[in-house]
N, C-alpha and C positions, 0 to 999 in steps of 0.2 A: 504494500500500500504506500502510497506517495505522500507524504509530508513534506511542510515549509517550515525548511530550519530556522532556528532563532538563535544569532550569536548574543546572548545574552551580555556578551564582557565587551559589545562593541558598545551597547545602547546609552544613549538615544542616537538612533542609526536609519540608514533609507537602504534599500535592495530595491532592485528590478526586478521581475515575476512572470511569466508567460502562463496567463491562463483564458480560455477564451478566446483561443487565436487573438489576443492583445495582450499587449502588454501594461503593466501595473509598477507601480513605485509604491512599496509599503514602507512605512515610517514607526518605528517600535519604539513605545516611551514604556518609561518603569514607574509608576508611582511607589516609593521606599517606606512610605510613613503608611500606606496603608495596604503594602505587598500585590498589587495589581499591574500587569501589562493593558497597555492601548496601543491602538494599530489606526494610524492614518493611510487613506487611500488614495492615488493621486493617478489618471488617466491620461495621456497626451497632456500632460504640464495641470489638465485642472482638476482640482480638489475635488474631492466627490466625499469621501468623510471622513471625519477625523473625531477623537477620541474614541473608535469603537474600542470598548473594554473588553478582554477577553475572557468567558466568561465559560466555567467548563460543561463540555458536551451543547453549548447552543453556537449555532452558525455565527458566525463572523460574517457581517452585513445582512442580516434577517432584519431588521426594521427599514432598509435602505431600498424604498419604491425604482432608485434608479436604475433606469434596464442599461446603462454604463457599467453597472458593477459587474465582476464575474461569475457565473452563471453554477461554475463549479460549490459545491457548497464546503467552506474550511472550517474543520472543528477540532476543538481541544478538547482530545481524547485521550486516556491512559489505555490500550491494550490490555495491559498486565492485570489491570483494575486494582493494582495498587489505591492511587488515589483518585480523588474526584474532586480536584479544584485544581485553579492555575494559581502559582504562587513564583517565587524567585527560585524555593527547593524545586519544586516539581517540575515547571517548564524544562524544556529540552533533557531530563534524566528520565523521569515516565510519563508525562505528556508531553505531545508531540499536537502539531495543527497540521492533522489531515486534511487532503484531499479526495471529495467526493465528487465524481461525476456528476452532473444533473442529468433528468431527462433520459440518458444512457440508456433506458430500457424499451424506448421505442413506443411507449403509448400516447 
């Protein structure tokens, strides 16, 4: 299964992303004082959202009506089921932000 790494020791940091036959600029901030990630979205130079909180097992951009966003659905999941939150421990050691296909099944 396909995940989107997180260098945690770069952050606050931007990556490029190919998803959607386009291409994406995500931007990773850390909140320290209350142990949270957020992820800014940025499409051909413009903003489309910023502060989404990452937030465990719900999609990354679910409230966001824009059909700009990508289509694939990314979620912060633990496999292991270890845990069930995103924190500073858990990101990148057992959870990981999966990539889900949308749509992929043809109905």
């Amino acid at each position: 299964m396909e995940y989107v790494e997180i260098e945690k020791d770069l952050i606050p940091y931007r990556f490029e992303i190919s998803l959607s036959d386009a291409v994406f600029t995500f931007e990773v901030h850390y909140n320290s004082e209350y142990d949270f990630f957020t992820v800014d979205l940025e499409r051909d130079g413009e903003i489309l959202v910023t502060g989404n909180k990452l937030v465990y097992g719900v999609p990354l951009f679910t409230h966001c009506v824009d059909d700009r966003v990508p289509q694939e659905e990314i979620i912060p999941y633990d496999e292991s089921g270890i845990h069930q939150e995103v924190t500073w421990a858990t990101l990148g050691e057992t959870v990981f932000l999966y990539v889900f296909e949308g749509d992929s099944d043809g109905e």
